[in-house]
Each structure stands twice: as C-alpha cells, then as structure tokens.
C-alpha positions as CSV (number, residue, x, y, z in Angstrom):
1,X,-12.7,-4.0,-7.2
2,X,-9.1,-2.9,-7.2
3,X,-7.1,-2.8,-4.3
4,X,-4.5,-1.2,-2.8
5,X,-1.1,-2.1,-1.1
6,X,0.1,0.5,0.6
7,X,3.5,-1.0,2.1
8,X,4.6,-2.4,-1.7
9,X,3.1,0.9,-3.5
10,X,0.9,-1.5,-5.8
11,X,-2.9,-1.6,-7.5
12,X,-4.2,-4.8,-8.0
13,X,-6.8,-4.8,-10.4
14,X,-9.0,-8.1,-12.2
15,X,-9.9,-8.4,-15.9
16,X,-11.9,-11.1,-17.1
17,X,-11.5,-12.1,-20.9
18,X,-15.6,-13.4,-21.4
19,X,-16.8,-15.1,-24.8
20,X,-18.1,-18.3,-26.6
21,X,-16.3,-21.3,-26.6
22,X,-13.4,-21.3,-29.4
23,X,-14.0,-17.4,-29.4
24,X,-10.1,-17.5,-28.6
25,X,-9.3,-16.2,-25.0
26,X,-7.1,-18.8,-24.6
27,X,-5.7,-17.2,-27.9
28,X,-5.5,-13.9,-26.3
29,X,-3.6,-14.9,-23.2
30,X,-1.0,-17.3,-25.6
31,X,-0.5,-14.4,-27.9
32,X,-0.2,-11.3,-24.7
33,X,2.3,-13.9,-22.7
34,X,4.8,-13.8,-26.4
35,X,4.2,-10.5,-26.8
36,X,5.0,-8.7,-24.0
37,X,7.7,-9.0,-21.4
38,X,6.6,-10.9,-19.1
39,X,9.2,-12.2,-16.2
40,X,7.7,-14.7,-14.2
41,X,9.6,-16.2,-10.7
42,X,8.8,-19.6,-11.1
43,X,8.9,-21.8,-14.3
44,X,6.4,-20.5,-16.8
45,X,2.5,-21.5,-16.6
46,X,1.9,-24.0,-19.4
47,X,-1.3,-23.2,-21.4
48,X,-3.1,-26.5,-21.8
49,X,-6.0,-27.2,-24.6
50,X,-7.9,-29.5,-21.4
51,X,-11.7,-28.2,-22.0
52,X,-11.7,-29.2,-18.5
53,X,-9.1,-26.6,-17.5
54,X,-11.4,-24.5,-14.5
55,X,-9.6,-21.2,-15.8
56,X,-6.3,-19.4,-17.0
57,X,-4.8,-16.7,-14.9
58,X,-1.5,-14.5,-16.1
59,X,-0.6,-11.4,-14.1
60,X,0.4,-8.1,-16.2
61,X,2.7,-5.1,-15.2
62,X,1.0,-2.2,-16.5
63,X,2.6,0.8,-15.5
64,X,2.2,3.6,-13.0
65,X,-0.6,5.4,-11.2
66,X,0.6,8.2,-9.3
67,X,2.9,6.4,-6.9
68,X,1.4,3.2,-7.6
69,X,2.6,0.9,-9.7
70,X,-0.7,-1.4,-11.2
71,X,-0.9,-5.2,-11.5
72,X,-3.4,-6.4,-13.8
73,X,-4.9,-10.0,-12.9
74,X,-6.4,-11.4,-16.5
75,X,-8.5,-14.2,-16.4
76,X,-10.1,-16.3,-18.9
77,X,-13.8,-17.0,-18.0
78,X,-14.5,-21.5,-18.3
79,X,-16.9,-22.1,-21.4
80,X,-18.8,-24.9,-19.4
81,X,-20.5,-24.7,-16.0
82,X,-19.1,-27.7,-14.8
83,X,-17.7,-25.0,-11.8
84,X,-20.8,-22.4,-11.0
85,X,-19.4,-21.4,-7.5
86,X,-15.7,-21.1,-8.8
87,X,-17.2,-19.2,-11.6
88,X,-19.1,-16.8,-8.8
89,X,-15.5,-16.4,-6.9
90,X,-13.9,-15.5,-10.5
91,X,-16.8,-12.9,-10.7
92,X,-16.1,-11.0,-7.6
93,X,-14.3,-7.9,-7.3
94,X,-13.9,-7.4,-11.5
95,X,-12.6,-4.3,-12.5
96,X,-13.3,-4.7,-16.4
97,X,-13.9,-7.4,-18.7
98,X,-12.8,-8.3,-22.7
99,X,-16.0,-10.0,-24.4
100,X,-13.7,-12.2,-27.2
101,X,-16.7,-12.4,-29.5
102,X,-15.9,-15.2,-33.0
103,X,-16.2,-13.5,-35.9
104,X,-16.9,-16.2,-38.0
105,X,-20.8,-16.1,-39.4
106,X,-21.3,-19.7,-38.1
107,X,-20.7,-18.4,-34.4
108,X,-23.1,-15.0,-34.6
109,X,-26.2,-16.9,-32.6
110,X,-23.5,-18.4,-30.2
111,X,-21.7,-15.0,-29.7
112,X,-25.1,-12.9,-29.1
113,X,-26.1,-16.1,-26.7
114,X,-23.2,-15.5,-24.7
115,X,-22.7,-11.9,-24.6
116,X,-26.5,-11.8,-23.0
117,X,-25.7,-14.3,-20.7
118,X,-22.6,-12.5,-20.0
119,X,-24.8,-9.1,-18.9
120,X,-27.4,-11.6,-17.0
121,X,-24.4,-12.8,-15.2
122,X,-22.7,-9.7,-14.1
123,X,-26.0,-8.0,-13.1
124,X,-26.8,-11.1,-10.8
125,X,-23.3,-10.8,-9.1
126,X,-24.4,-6.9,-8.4
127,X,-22.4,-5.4,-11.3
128,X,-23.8,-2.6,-12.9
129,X,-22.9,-3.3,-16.6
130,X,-23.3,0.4,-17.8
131,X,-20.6,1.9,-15.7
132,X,-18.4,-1.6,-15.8
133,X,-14.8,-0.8,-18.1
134,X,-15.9,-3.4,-20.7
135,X,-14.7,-4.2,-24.5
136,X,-15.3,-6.1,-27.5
137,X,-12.9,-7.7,-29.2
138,X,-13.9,-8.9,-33.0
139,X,-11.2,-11.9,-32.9
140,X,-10.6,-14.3,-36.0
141,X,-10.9,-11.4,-38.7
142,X,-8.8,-13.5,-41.1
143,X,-11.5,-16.1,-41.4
144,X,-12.8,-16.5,-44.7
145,X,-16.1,-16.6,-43.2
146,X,-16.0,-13.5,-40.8
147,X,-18.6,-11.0,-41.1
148,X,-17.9,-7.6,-42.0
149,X,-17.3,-5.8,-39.1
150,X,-20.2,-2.6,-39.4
151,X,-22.6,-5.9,-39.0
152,X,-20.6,-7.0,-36.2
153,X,-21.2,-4.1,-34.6
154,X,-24.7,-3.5,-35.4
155,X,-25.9,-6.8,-33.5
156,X,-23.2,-7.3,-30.5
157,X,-22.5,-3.7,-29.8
158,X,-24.9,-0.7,-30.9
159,X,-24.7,1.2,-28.2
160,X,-20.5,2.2,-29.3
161,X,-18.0,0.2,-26.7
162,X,-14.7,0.7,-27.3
163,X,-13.9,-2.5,-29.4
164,X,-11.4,-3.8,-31.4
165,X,-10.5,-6.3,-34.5
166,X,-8.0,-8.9,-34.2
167,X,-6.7,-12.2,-34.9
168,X,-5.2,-14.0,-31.9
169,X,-3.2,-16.6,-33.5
170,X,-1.6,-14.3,-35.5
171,X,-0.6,-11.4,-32.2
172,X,-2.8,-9.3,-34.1
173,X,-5.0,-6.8,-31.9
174,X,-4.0,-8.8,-28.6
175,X,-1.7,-6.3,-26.9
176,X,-3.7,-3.2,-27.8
177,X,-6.7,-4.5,-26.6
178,X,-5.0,-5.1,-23.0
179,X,-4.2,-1.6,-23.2
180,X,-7.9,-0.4,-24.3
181,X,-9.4,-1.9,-21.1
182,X,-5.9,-0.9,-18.7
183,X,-6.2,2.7,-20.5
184,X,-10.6,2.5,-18.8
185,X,-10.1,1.2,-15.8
186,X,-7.2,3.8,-15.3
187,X,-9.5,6.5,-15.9
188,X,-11.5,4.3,-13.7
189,X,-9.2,4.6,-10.6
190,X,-8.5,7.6,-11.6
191,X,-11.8,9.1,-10.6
C-alpha cells in the first residue's frame, strides 16, 4: 500500500517487476537506471549477475500528485526460493506489479508456469489480483524465436491488461512501461 509523508509532502509507492528466470527484470532495471535521470546520494548501486542476488531495488521520481510528490520503489522479484520469508516481506504493501514475461517460444511453458504462480502467490498474501494495477511486458521481441505477439496475448493475457513489447537490452519499451503501471496506480491513488 502506498503511504504517505506528510512533513516531506511525499507518496511512497512499491512496484514489483515478477517473471521467469532470464525473462529480463534485471534487464529492465539496467536499461530504466540509463535511461532516465536518476541522481542517487551515494555511489551508484552496482547491478550484479549473482543468481544468488536476494533482490534489486532502485527508487524512481515520478512526478506530482496533488501536493505530493510520488516515489516509486521498483523491485525485482528472486527467481529461486532460496528466501520464502524475504520474498513474503517483498510482497507486502505492493501497489502494482510488471509480469516481464520471455518471449522466446522455448520459454512459453515457463512464462505461463510463472505467471500462475505469480496469481497463487499474490492471492495467498491477501491481494486481490483483479483490482491490483498490474502489466505485461512481452520483453526480448528481437529474438529470432519470439512468438508473434496476438499468440502472446491469447495464452498469458486474454482477459486485455495493459501490456507492452520491448527489448530490454536494447532500452526499448523499458521506460514506457514504468510509466504504464505509475500512470495505474496514479489513477489508483487517485480514487
């Protein structure tokens, strides 16, 4: 859940990026930190390839809110379960999450896995996934082996999320999906 801080005039809010392994959240973060103008008061985080790596956390200026100005808190979601409590303790308070799902053909049984397990998961942590600010992102579209997206779509999202195509190595769909999920949990707060 958001929160607000009155005395600074700030909303915090929490965005989980969710997805297979090699899906390419780490991607996302890399390619959002070199896009964007980030200023950070201490030296700058270092984004490691460690599988063992418990999670990745950058914070994001996103603009105002009325009087507020809103913080978003993006986290990447660990790919093993070496961590379940940590994992519950990234769960809590979410305001929205980014499914990353691989759009290579080899990683369609691995992506529809995941993305169920990804609804079991928020429902057991009290979530109710229907009204949850949530998105799809298609990532690696430049694959040679990446499914055309209208199948895409037919098997991880027919009921119509918002999603979006990109290709994370190549800043391609990064930034503008951060904006997709700020722009619904916005209208979220908003409410």
């Amino acid at each position: 859940m958001a929160y607000a801080n009155f005395e600074t005039r700030e909303i915090h809010c929490k965005v989980l990026y969710m997805g297979a392994r090699g899906a390419g959240k780490t991607a996302n973060l890399r390619s959002i930190y070199r896009r964007s103008s980030i200023r950070l008061t201490r030296d700058p985080f270092v984004f490691t390839d460690d599988a063992m790596s418990p999670y990745e956390f950058m914070p994001l200026s996103i603009g105002q809110l009325r009087d507020f100005h809103v913080k978003m808190h993006i986290y990447t979601m660990p790919e093993h379960n070496l961590y379940p409590t940590f994992n519950m303790v990234l769960l809590r308070g979410l305001d929205g999450i980014v499914f990353v799902a691989d759009s290579c053909l080899s990683s369609l049984q691995e992506n529809l896995d995941t993305w169920s397990q990804t609804k079991d998961l928020l429902t057991q942590e009290g979530y109710n996934f229907s009204s949850l600010p949530r998105i799809i992102q298609y990532n690696k579209r430049d694959h040679e082996e990446a499914i055309p997206l209208e199948i895409l779509r037919q098997e991880l999202n027919p009921n119509g999320l918002q999603d979006i195509e990109a290709v994370a190595t190549q800043h391609v769909g990064t930034l503008e999906t951060v904006q997709k999920i700020a722009g619904l949990i916005l209208d979220e707060l908003g409410k």
